[in-house]
N, C-alpha and C positions, 0 to 999 in steps of 0.2 A: 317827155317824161322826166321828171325831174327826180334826181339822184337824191336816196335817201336813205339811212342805216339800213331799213331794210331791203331794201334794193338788192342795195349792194352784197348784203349778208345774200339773200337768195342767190343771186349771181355766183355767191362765194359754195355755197352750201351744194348747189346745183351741179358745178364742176368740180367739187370733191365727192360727189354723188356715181359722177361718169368715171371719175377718177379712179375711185374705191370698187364699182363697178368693173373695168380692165385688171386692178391688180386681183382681184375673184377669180374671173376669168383665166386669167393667165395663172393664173397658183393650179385651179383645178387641173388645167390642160399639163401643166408641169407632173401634177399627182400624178395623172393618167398614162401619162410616157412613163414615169416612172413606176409603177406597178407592172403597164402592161410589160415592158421590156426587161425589170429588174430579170436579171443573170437570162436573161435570153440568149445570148449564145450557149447557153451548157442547158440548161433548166427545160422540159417541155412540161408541156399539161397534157400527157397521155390521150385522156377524154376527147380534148379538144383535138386531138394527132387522129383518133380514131372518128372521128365528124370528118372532119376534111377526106380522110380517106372515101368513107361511105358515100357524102357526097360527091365528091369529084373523079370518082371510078365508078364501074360497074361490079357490085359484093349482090351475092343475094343474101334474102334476111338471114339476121344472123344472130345466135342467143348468147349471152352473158354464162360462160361458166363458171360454176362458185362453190362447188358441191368439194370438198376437199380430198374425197375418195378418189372421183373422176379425174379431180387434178392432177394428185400422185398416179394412177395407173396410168388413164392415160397422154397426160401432155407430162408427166417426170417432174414435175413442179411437188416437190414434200412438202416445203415450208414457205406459206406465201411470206410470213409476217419479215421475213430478211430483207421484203425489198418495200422503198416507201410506198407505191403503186404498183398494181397487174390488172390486167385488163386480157381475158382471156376469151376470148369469139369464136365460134365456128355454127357453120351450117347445120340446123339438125339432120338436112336429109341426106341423106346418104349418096342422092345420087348428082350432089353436087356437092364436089369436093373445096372443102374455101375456112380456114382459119387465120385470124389475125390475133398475136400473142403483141401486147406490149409491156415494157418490164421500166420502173422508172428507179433507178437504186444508183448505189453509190459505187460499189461493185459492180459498174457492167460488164467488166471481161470475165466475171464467173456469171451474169445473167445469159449474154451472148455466148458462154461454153453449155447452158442449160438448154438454150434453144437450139445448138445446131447438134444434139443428144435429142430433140425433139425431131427435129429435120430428120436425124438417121433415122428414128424411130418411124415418122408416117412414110417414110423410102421403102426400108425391110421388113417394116413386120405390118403397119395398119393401111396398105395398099390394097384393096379389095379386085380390084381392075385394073387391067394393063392403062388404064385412060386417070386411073387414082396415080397412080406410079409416075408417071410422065408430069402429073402435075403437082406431087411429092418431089418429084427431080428438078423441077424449075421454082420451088420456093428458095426465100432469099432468108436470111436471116443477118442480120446488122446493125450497126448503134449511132447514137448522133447524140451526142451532149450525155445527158447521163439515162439514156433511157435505149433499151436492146428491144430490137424487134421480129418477130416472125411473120413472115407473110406467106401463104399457101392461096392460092383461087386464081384463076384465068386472068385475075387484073395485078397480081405481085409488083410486076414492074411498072404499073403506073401507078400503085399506092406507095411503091417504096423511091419512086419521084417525089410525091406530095408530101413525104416525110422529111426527104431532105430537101427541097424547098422552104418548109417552116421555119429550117433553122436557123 
């Protein structure tokens, strides 16, 4: 085959093709470390904190609450808007005990004083059964980066594993 402008221009064009193609490549994959991990050590995604949970323990269903009555009476939460995210879960049935609180704010050592005011609270006064109590007495409540957490349900300390793993 004999060498000809254009030949040689395809040749040229072809591996600035492949060329143009890797620097894409590699810019996008840059993007994506960076997003996924910007401020990963302090920063979570609640949402995402509470999926891992659900899936990688044993929670039974469990509802979203948002109702702002029910917040203040019962989990002591007045003002959600103070914190950037809340993520407030518990079992409707009564005869399974199981709430997951996450708080994503800037102030976590007044989130983390909110939630172990909630701790006291399901101990002394919203224990309905000696079997409520015991597992009121074994919830954790604690923080990782900027986000506080409560954990109440038979699987506490394997969800409050999967939380500090994330980090």
């Amino acid at each position: 085959m004999t060498k000809t402008p254009q030949t040689e221009l395809m040749k040229m064009m072809k591996g600035d093709k492949v060329s143009l193609l890797r620097i894409m490549q590699v810019f996008i994959l840059v993007m994506a470390i960076t997003f996924t991990s910007c401020g990963s050590s302090r920063s979570m995604d609640i949402h995402r904190m509470y999926d891992e949970i659900i899936v990688n323990s044993e929670w039974p269903q469990m509802d979203m609450i948002t109702d702002d009555y029910i917040l203040s009476t019962r989990f002591l939460i007045e003002d959600t808007s103070q914190f950037e995210n809340i993520m407030v879960m518990q079992c409707p049935a009564s005869a399974v005990r199981s709430e997951i609180i996450l708080i994503k704010t800037d102030d976590v050592r007044s989130a983390y004083d909110l939630l172990e005011q909630r701790r006291e609270k399901a101990i002394d006064r919203d224990s309905l059964y000696p079997e409520d109590k015991k597992i009121a007495e074994r919830s954790i409540v604690g923080t990782v980066g900027d986000t506080a957490y409560f954990l109440m349900g038979e699987s506490a300390e394997d969800a409050e594993k999967i939380i500090l793993e994330m980090k």
